[in-house]
PyMOL Python script that loads the backbone (N, CA, C, O; Angstrom):
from pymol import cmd

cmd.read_pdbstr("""\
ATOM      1  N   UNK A   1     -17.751  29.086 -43.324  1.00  0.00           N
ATOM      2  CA  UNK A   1     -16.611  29.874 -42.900  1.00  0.00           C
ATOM      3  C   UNK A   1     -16.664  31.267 -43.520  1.00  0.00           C
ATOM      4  O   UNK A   1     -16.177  32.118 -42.775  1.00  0.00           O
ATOM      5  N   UNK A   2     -17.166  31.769 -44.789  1.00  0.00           N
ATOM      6  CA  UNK A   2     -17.405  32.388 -45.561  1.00  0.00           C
ATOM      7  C   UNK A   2     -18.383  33.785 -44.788  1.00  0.00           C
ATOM      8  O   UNK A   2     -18.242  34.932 -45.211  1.00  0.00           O
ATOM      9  N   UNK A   3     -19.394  33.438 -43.575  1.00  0.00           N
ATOM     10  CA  UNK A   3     -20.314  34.004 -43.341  1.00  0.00           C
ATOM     11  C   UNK A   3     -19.367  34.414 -42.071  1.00  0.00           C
ATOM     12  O   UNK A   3     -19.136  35.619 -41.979  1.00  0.00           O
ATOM     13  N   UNK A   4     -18.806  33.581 -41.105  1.00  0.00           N
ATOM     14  CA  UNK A   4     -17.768  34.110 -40.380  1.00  0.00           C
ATOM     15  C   UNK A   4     -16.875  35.599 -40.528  1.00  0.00           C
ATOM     16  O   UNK A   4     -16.734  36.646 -39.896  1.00  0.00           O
ATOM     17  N   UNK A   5     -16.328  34.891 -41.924  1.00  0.00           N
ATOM     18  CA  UNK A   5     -15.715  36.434 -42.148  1.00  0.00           C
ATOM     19  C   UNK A   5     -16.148  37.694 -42.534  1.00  0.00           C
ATOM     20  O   UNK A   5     -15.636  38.782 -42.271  1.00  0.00           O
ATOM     21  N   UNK A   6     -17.290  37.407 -43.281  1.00  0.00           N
ATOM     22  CA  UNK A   6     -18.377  38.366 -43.637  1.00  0.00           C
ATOM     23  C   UNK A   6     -19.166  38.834 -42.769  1.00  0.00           C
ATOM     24  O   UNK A   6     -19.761  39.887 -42.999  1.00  0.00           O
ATOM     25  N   UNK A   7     -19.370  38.013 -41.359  1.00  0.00           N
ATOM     26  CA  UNK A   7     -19.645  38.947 -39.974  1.00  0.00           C
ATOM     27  C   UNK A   7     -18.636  40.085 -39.465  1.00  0.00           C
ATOM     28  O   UNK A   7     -18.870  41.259 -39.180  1.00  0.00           O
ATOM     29  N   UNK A   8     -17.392  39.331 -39.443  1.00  0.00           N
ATOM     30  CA  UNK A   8     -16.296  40.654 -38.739  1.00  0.00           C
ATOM     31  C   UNK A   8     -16.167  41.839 -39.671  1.00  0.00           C
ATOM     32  O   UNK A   8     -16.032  42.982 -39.234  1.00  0.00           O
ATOM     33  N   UNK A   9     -16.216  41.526 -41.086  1.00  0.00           N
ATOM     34  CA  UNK A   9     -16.633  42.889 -41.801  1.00  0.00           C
ATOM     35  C   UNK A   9     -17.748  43.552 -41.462  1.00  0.00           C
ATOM     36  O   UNK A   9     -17.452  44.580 -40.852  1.00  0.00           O
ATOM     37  N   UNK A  10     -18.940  43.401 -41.601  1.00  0.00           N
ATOM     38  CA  UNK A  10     -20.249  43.773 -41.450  1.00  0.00           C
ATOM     39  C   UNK A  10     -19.757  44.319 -39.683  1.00  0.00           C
ATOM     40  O   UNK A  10     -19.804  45.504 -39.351  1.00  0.00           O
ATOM     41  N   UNK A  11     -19.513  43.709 -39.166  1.00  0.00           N
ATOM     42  CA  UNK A  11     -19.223  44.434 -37.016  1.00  0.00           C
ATOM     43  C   UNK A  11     -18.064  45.516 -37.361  1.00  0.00           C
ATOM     44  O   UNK A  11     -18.048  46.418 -36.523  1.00  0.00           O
ATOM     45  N   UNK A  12     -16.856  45.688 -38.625  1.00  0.00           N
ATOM     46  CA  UNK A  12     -15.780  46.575 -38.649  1.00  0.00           C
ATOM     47  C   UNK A  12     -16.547  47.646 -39.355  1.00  0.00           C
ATOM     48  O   UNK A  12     -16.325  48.841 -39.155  1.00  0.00           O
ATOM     49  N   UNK A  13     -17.259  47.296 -40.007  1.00  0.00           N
ATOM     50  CA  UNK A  13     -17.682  48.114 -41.034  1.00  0.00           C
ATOM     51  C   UNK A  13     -18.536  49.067 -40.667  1.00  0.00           C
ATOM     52  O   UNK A  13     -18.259  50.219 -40.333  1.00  0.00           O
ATOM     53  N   UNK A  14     -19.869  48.421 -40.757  1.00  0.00           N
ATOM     54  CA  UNK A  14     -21.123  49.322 -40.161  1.00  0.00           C
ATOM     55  C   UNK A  14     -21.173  49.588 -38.811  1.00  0.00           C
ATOM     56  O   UNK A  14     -21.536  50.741 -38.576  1.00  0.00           O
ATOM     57  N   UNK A  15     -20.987  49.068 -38.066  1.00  0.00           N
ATOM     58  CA  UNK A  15     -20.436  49.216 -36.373  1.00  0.00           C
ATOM     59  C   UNK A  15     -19.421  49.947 -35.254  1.00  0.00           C
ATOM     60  O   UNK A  15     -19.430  50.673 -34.260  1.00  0.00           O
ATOM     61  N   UNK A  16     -18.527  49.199 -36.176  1.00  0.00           N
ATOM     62  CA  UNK A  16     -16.910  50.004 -34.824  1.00  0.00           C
ATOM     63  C   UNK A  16     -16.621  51.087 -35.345  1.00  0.00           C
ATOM     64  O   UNK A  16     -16.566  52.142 -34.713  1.00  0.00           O
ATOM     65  N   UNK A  17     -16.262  50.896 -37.321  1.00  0.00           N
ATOM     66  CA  UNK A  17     -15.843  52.495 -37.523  1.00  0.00           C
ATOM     67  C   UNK A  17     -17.060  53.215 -38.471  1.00  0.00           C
ATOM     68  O   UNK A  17     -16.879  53.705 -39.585  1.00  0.00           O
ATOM     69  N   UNK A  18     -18.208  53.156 -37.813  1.00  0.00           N
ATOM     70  CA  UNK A  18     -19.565  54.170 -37.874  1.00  0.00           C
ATOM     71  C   UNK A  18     -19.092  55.481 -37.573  1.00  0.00           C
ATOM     72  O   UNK A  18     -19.188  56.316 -38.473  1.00  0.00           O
ATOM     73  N   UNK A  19     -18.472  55.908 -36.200  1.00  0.00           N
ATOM     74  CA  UNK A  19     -18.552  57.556 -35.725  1.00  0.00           C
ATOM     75  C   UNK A  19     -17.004  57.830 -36.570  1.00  0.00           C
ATOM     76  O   UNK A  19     -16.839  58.956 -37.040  1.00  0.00           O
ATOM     77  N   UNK A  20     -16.126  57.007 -36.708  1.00  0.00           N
ATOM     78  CA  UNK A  20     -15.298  57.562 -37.962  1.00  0.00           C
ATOM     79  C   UNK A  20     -16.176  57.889 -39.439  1.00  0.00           C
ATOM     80  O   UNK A  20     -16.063  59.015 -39.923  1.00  0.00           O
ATOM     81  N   UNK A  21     -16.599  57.389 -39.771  1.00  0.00           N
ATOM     82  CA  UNK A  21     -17.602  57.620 -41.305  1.00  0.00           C
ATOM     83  C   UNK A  21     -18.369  58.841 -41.223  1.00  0.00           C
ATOM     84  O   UNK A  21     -18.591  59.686 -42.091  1.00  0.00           O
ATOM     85  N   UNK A  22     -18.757  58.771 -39.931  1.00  0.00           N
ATOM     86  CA  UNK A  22     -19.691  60.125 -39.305  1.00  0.00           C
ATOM     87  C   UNK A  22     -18.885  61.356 -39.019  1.00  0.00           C
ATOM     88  O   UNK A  22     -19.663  62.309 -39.018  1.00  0.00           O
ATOM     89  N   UNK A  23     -17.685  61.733 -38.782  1.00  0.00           N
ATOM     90  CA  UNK A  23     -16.697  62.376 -38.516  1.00  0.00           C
ATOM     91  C   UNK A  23     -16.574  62.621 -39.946  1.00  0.00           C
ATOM     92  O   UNK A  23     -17.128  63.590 -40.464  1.00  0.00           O
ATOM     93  N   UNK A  24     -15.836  61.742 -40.645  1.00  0.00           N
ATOM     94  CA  UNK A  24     -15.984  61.984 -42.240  1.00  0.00           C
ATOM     95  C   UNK A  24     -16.805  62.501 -43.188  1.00  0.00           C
ATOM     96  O   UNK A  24     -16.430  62.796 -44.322  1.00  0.00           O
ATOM     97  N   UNK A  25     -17.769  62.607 -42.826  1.00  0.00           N
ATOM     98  CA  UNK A  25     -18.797  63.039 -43.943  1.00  0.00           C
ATOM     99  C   UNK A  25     -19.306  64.787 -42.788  1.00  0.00           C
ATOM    100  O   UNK A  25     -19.990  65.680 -43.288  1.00  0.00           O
ATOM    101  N   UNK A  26     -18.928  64.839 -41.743  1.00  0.00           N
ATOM    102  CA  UNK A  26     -19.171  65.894 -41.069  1.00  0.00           C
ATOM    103  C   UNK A  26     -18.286  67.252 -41.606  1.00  0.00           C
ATOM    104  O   UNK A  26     -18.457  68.469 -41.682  1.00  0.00           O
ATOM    105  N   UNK A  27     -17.131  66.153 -41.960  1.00  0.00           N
ATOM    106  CA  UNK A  27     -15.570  67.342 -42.392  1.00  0.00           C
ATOM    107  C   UNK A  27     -16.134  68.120 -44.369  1.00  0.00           C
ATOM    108  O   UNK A  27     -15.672  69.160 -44.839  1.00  0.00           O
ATOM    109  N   UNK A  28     -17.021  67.331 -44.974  1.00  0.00           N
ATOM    110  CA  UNK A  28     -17.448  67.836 -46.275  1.00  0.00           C
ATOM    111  C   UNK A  28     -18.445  68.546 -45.383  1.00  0.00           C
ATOM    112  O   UNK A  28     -19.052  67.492 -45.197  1.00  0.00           O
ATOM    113  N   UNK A  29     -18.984  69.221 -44.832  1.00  0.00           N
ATOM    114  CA  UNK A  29     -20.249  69.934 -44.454  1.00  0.00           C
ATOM    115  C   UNK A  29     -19.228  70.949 -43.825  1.00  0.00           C
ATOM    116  O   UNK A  29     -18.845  71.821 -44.605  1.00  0.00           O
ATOM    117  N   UNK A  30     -18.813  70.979 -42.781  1.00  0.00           N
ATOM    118  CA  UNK A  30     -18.665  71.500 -41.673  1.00  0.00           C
ATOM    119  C   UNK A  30     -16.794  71.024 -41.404  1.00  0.00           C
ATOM    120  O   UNK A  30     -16.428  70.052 -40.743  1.00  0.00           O
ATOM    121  N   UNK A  31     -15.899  71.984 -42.098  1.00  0.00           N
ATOM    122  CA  UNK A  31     -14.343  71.506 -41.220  1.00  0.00           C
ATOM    123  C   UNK A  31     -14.053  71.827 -40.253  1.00  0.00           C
ATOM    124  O   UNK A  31     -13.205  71.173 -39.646  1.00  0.00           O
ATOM    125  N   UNK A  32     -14.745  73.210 -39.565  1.00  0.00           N
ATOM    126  CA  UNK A  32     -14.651  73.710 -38.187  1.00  0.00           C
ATOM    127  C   UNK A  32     -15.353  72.462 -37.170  1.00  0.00           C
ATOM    128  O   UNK A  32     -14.921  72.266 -36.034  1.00  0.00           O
ATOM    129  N   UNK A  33     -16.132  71.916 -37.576  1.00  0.00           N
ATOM    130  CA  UNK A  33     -16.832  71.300 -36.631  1.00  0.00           C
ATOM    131  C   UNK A  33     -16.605  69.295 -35.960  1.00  0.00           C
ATOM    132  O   UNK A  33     -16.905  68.710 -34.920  1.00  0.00           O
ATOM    133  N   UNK A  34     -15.869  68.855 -37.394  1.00  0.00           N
ATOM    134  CA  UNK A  34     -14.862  68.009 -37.554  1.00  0.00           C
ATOM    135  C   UNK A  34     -13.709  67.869 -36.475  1.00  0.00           C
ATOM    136  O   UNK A  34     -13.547  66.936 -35.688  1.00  0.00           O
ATOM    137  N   UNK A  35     -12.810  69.219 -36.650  1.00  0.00           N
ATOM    138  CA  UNK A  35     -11.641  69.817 -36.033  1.00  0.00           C
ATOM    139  C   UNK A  35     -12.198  69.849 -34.529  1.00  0.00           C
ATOM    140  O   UNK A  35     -11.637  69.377 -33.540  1.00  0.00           O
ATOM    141  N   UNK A  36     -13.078  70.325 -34.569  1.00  0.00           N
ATOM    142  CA  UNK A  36     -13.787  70.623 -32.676  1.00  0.00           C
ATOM    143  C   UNK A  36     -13.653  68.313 -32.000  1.00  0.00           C
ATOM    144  O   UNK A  36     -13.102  67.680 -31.100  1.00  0.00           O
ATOM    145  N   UNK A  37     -14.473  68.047 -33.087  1.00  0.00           N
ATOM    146  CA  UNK A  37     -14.145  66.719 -32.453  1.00  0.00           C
ATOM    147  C   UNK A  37     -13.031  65.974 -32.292  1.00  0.00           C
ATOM    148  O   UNK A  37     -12.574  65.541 -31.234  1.00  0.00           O
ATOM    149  N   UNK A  38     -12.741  65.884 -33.060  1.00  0.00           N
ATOM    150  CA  UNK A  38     -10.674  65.931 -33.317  1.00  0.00           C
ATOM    151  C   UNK A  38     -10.328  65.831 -31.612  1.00  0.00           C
ATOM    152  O   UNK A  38     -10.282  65.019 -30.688  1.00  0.00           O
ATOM    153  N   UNK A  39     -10.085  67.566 -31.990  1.00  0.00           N
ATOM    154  CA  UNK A  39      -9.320  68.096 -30.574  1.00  0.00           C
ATOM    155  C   UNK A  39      -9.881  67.704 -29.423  1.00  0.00           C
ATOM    156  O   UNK A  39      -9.183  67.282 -28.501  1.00  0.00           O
ATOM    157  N   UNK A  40     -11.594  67.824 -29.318  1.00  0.00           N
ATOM    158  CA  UNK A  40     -12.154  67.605 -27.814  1.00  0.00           C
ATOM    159  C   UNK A  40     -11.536  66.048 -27.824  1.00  0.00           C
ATOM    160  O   UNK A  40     -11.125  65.855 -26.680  1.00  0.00           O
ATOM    161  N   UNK A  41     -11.305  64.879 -28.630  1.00  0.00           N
ATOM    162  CA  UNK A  41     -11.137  63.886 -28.205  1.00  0.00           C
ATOM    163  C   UNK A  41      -9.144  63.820 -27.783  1.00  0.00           C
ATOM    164  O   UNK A  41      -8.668  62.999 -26.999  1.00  0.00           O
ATOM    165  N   UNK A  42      -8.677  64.421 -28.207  1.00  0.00           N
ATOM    166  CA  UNK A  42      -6.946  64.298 -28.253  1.00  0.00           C
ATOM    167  C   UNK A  42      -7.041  65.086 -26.901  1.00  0.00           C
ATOM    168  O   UNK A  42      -6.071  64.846 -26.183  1.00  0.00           O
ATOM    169  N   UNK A  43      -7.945  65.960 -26.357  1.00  0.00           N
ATOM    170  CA  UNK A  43      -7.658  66.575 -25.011  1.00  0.00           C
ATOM    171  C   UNK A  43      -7.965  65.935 -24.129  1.00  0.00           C
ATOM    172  O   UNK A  43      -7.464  66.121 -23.020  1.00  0.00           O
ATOM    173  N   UNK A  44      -9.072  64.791 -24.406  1.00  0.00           N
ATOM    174  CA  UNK A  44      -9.636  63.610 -23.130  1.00  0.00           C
ATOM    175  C   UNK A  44      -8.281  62.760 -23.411  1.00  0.00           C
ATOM    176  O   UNK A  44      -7.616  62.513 -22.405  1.00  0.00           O
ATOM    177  N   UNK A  45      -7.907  62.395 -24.363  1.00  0.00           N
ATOM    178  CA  UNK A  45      -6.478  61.631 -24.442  1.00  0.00           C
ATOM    179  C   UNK A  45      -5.509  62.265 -23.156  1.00  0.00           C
ATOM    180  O   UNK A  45      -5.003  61.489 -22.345  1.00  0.00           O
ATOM    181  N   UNK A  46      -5.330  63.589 -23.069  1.00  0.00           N
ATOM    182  CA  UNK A  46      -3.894  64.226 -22.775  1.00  0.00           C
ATOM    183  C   UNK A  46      -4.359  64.216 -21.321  1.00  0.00           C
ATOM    184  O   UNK A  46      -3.585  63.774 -20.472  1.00  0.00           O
ATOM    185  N   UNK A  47      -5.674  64.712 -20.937  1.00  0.00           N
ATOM    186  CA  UNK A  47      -5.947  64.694 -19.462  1.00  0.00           C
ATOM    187  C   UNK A  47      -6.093  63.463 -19.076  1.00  0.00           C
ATOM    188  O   UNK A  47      -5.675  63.360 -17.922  1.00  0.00           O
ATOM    189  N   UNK A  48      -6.646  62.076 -19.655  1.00  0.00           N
ATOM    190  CA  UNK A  48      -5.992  60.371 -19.392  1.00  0.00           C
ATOM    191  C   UNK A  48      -4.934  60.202 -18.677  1.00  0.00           C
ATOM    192  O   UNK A  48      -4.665  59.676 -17.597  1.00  0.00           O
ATOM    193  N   UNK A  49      -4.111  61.030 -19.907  1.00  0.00           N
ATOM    194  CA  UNK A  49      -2.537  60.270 -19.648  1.00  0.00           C
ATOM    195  C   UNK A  49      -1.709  61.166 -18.348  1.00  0.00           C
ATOM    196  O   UNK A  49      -0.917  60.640 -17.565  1.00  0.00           O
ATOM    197  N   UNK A  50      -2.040  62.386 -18.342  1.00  0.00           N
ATOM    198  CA  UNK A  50      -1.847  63.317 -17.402  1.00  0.00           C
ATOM    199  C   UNK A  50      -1.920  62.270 -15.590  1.00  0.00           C
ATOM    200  O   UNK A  50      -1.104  61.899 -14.746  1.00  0.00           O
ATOM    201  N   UNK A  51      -3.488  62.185 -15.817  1.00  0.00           N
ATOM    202  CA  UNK A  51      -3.664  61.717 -14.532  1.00  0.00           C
ATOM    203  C   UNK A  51      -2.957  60.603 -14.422  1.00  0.00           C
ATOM    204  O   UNK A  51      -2.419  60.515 -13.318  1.00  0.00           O
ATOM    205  N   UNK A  52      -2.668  59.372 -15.419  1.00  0.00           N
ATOM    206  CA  UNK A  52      -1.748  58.480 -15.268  1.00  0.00           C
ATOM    207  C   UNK A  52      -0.898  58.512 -14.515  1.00  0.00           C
ATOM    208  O   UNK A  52      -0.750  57.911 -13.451  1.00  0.00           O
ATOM    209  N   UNK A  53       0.094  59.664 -15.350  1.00  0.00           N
ATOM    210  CA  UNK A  53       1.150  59.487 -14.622  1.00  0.00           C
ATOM    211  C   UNK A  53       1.188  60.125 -13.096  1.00  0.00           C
ATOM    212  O   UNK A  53       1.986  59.693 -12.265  1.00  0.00           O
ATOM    213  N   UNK A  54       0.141  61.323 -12.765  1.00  0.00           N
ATOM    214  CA  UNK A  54       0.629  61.809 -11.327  1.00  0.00           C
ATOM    215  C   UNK A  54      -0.038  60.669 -10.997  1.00  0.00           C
ATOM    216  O   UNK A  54      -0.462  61.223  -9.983  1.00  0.00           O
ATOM    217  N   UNK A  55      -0.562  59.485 -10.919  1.00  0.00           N
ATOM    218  CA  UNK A  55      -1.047  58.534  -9.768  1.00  0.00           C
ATOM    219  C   UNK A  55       0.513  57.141  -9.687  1.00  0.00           C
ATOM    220  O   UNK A  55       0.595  56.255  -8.836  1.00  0.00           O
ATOM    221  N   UNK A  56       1.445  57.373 -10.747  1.00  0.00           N
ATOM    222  CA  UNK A  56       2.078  56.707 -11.097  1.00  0.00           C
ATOM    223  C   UNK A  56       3.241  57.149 -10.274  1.00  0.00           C
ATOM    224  O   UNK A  56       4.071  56.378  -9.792  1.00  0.00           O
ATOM    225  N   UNK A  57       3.243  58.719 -10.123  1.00  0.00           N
ATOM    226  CA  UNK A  57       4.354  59.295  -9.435  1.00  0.00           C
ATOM    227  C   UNK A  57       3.951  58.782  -8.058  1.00  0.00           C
ATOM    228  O   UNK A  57       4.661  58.002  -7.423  1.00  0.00           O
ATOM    229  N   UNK A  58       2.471  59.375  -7.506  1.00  0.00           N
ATOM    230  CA  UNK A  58       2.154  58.917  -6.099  1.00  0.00           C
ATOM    231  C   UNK A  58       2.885  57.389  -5.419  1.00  0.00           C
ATOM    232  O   UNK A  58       3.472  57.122  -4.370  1.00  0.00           O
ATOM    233  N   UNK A  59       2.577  56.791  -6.359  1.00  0.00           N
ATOM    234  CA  UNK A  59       2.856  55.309  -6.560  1.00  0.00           C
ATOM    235  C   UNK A  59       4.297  55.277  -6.001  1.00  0.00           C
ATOM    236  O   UNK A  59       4.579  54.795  -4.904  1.00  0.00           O
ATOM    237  N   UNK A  60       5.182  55.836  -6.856  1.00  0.00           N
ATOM    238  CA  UNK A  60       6.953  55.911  -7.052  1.00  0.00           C
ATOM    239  C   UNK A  60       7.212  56.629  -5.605  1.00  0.00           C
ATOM    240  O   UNK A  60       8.235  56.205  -5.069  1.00  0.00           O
ATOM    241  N   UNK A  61       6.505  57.627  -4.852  1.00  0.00           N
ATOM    242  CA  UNK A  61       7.109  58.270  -4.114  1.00  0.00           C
ATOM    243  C   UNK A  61       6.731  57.408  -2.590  1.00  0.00           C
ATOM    244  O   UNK A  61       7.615  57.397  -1.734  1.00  0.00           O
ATOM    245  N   UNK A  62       5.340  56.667  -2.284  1.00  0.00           N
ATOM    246  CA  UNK A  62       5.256  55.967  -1.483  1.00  0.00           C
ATOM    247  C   UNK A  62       6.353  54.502  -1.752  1.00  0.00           C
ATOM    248  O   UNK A  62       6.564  53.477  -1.104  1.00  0.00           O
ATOM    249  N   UNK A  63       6.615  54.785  -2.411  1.00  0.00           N
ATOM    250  CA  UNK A  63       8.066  53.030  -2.687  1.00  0.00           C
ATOM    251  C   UNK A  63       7.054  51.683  -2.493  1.00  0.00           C
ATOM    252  O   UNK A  63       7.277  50.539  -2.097  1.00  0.00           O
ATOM    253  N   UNK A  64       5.990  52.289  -2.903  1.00  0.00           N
ATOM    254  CA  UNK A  64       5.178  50.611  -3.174  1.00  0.00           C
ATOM    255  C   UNK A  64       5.267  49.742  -3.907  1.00  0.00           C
ATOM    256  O   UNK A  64       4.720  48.664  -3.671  1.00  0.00           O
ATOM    257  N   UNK A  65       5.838  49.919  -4.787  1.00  0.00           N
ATOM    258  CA  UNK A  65       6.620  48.903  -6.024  1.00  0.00           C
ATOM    259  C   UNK A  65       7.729  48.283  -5.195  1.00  0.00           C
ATOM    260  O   UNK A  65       8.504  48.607  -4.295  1.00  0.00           O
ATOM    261  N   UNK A  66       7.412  47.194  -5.969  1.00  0.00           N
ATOM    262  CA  UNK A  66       8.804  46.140  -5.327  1.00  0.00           C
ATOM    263  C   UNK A  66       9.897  46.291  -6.318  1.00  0.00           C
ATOM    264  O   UNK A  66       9.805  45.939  -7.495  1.00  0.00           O
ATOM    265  N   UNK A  67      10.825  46.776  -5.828  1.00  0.00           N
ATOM    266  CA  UNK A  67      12.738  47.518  -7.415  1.00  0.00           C
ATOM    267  C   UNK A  67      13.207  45.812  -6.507  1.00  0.00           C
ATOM    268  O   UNK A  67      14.054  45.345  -7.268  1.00  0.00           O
ATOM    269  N   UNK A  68      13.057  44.961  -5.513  1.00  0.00           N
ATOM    270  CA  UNK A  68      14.015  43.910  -5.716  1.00  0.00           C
ATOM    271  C   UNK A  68      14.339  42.832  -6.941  1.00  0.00           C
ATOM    272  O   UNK A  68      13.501  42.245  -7.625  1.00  0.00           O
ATOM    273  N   UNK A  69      15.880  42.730  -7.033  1.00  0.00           N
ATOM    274  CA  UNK A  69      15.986  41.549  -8.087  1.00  0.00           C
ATOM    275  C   UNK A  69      15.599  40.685  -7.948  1.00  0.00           C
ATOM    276  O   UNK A  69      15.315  39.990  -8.924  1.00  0.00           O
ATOM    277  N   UNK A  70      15.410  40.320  -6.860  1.00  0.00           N
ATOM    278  CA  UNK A  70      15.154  38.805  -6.533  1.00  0.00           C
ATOM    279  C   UNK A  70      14.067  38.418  -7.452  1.00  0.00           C
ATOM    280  O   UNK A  70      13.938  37.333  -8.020  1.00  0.00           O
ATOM    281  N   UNK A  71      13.417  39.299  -7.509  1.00  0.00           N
ATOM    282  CA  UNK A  71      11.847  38.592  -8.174  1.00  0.00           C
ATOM    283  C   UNK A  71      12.584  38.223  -9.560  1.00  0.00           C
ATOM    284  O   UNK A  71      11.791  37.504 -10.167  1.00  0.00           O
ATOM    285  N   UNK A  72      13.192  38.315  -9.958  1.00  0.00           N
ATOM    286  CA  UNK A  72      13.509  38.077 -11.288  1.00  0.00           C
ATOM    287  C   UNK A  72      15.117  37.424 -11.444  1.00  0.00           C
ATOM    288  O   UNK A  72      16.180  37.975 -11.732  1.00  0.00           O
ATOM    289  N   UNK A  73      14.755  35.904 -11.095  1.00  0.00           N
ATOM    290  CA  UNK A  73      16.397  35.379 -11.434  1.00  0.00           C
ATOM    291  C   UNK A  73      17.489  35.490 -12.309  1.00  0.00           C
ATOM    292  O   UNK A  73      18.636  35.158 -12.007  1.00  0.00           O
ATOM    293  N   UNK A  74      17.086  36.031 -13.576  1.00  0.00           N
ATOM    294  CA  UNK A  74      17.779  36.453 -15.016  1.00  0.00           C
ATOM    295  C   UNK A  74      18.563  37.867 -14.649  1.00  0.00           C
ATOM    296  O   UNK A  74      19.454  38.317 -15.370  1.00  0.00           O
ATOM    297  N   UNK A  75      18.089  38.536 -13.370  1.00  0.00           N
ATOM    298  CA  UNK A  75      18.763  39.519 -12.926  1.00  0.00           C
ATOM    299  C   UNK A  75      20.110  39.277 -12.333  1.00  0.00           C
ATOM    300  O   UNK A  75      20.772  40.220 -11.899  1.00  0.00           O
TER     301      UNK A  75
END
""", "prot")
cmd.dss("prot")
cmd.show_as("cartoon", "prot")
cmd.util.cbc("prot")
cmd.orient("prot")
């Protein structure tokens, strides 16, 4: 059981948060260049969520969602 848990460390560790560690040790060299990754990633965030919602509005304005109670007897 011991080696179990000592796998999901070893996959959290050296693996998933690698390009965080790498980001980290980029910011002692280079803070301008840190900051560039930062932001380029919080701007793929904002244009994500952007498009979200206008496909969400599209959605709302064709009335393709079902608003009846019925589906939901607790209503």
């Amino acid at each position: 059981m011991k080696d179990f848990f000592n796998a999901i460390q070893d996959l959290f560790v050296n693996v998933l948060f690698a390009p965080m560690d790498a980001i980290r040790a980029l910011e002692l060299e280079n803070w301008f260049a840190a900051n560039t990754i930062s932001w380029i990633f919080i701007i793929i965030c904002i244009v994500a969520m952007v498009y979200w919602m206008l496909q969400l509005k599209i959605f709302s304005d064709n009335n393709e969602e079902d608003k009846s109670i019925s589906s939901h007897s607790f209503l």
